[in-house]
PLY file of the C-alpha trace (Angstrom):
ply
format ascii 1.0
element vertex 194
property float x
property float y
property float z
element edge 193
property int vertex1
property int vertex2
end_header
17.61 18.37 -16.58
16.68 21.26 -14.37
20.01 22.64 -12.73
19.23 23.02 -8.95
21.70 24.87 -6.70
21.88 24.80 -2.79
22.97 27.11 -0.79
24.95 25.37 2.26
25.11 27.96 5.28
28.88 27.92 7.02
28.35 30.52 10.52
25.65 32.09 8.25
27.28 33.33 5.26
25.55 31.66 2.75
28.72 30.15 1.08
29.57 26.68 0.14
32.45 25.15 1.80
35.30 25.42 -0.33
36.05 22.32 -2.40
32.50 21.37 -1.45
30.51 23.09 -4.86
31.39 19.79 -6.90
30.14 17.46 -4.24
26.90 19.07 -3.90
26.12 19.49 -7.37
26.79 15.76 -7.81
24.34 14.45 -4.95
21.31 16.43 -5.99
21.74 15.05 -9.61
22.34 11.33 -8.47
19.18 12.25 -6.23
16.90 13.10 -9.19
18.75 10.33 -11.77
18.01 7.48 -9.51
14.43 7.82 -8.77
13.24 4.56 -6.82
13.58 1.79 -8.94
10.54 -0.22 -10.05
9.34 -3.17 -7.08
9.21 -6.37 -9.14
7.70 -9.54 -7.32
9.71 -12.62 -6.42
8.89 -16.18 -7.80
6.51 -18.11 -4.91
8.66 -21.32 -4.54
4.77 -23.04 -4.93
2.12 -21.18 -5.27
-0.43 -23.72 -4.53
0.55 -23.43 -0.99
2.29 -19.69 0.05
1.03 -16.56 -0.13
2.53 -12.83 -0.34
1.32 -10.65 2.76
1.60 -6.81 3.00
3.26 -4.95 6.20
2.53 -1.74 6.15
5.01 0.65 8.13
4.18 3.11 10.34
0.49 1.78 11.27
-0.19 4.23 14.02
1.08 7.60 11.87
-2.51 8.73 10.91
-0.79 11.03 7.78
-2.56 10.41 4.34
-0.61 12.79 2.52
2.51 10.51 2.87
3.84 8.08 0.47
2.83 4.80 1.59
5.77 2.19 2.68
5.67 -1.19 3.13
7.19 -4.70 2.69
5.90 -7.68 1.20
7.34 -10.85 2.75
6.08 -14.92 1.85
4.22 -17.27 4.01
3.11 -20.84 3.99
-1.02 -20.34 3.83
-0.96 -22.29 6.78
1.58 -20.34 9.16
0.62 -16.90 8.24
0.61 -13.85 11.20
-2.83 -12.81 11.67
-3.70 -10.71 8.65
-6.52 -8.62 7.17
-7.57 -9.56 3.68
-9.08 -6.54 1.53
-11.91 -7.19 -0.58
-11.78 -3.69 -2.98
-13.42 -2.52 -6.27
-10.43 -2.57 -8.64
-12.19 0.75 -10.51
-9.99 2.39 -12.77
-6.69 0.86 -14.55
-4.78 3.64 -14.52
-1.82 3.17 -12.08
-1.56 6.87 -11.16
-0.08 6.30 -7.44
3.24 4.99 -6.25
3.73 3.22 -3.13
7.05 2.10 -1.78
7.31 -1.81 -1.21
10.63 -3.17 0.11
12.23 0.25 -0.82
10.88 -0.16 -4.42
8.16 1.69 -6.14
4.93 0.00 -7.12
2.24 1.71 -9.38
-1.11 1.18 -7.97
-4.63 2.81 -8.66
-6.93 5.55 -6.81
-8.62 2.84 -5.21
-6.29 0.34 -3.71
-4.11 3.11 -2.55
-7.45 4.73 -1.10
-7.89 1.17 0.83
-4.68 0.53 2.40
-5.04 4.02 3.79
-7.80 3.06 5.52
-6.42 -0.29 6.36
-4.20 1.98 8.05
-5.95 4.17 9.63
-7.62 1.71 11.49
-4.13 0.41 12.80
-3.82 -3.01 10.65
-0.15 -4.78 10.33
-0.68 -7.24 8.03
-2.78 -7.45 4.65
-3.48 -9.56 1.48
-4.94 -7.44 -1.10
-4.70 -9.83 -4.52
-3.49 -6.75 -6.93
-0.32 -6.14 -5.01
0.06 -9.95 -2.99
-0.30 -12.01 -6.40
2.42 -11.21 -9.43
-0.41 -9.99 -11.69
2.26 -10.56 -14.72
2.66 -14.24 -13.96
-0.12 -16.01 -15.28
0.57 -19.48 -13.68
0.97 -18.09 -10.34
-2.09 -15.68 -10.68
-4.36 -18.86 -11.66
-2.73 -20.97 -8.48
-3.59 -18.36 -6.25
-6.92 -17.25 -7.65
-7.77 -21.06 -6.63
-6.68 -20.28 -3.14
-8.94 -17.12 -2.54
-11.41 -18.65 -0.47
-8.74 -20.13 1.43
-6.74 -16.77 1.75
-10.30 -14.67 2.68
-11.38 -18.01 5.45
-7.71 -17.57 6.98
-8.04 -13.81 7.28
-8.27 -12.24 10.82
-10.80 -9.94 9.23
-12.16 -9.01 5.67
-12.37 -5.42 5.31
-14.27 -4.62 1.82
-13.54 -1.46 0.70
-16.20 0.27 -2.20
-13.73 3.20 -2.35
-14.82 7.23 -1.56
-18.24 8.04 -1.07
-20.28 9.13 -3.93
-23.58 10.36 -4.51
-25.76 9.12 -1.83
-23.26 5.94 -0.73
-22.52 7.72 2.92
-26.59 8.06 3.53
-27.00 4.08 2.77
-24.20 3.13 5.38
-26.34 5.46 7.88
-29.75 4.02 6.75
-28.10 0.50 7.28
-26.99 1.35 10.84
-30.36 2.95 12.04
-32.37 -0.23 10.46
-29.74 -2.17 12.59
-28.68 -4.23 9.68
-25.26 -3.28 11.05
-23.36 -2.51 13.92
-20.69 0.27 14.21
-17.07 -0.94 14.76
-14.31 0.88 16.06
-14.34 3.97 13.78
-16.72 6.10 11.81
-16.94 3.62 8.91
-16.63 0.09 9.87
-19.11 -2.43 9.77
-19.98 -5.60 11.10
-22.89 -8.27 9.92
0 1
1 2
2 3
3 4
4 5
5 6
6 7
7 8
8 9
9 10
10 11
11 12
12 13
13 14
14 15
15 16
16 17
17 18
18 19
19 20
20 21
21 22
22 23
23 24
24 25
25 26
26 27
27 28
28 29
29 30
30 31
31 32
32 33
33 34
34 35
35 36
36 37
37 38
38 39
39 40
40 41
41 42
42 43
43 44
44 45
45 46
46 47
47 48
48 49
49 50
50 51
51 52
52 53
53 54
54 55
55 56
56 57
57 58
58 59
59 60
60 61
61 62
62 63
63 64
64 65
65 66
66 67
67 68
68 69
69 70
70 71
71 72
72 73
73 74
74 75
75 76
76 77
77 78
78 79
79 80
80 81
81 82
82 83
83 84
84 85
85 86
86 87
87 88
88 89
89 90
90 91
91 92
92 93
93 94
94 95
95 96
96 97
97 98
98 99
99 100
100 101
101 102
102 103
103 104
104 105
105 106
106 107
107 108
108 109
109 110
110 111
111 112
112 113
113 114
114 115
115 116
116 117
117 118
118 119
119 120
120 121
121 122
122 123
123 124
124 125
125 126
126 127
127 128
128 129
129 130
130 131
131 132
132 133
133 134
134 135
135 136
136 137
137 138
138 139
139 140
140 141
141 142
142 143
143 144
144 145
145 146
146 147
147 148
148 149
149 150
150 151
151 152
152 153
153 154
154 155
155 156
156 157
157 158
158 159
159 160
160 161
161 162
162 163
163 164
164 165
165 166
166 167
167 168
168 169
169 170
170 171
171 172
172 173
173 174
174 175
175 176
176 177
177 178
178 179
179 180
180 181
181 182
182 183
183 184
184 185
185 186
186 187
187 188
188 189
189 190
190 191
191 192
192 193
């Protein structure tokens, strides 16, 4: 463990407080002992019927250098609030980000993280994205709720698909597209509508 020490400034002197050292060595290591602790999802009481849906804090902070927070709450697939449903290639499997879900971390890849910052961005509440909103470890739940897809994407407020960051010549096709009118411009620089 790396020793850290603080210096805690009483009327500018520079010295700790006396009977103070102990206490602050203790916090900063509990602080870098306890990282957060690993999110782990909770049972759907029937998965053939409820659904997991994302709320993503801080919607209009327009910081993507942030760690992402949000809290994943259940709903009946038939009382849902309005939601956005993200359709996103899955890409790599390594889980190399960490976003924080009901105060709990969650390992995610490039790509999904990449998508619910633009979800984000363009000021959405509510989302289902299947990697985070189904318990990928739970194989019964994961094949009720793959049933319900179609369901979950019909029931959607909107479907945003997301092919991840632009490479090669990806940003000139979504420009060809929009000059052939094969698409409209939404609100902001790279949503689409049929």
């Amino acid at each position: 463990m790396v020793e850290q020490h603080v210096q805690i400034s009483v009327n500018g002197s520079g010295d700790v407080p006396l009977g103070m050292e102990g206490a602050v060595d203790v916090l900063l290591r509990n602080s870098q002992a306890n990282p957060m602790s690993e999110f782990h999802h909770e049972f759907l009481s029937n998965p053939k019927t409820f659904i997991r849906l994302l709320e993503l804090d801080n919607v209009e902070v327009e910081d993507t250098t942030t760690e992402l927070r949000c809290n994943i709450s259940t709903w009946h697939v038939g009382h849902t609030p309005s939601y956005h449903a993200i359709s996103y290639v899955w890409g790599s499997t390594e889980f190399s980000k960490t976003i924080n879900v009901n105060g709990r971390g969650l390992k995610i890849n490039n790509n999904a993280d990449y998508a619910l910052r633009q979800a984000k961005w363009f000021g959405v509440r509510y989302v289902w994205m299947d990697s985070i909103c189904i318990d990928q470890h739970n194989i019964e739940e994961k094949a009720d709720q793959v049933k319900m897809m179609g369901q979950i994407y019909r029931n959607a407020l909107c479907v945003l698909a997301c092919v991840g960051l632009h490479d090669d010549d990806s940003e000139l096709v979504m420009r060809f597209f929009c000059k052939v009118k094969i698409f409209k411009p939404g609100h902001g620089p790279y949503r689409w509508r049929l």
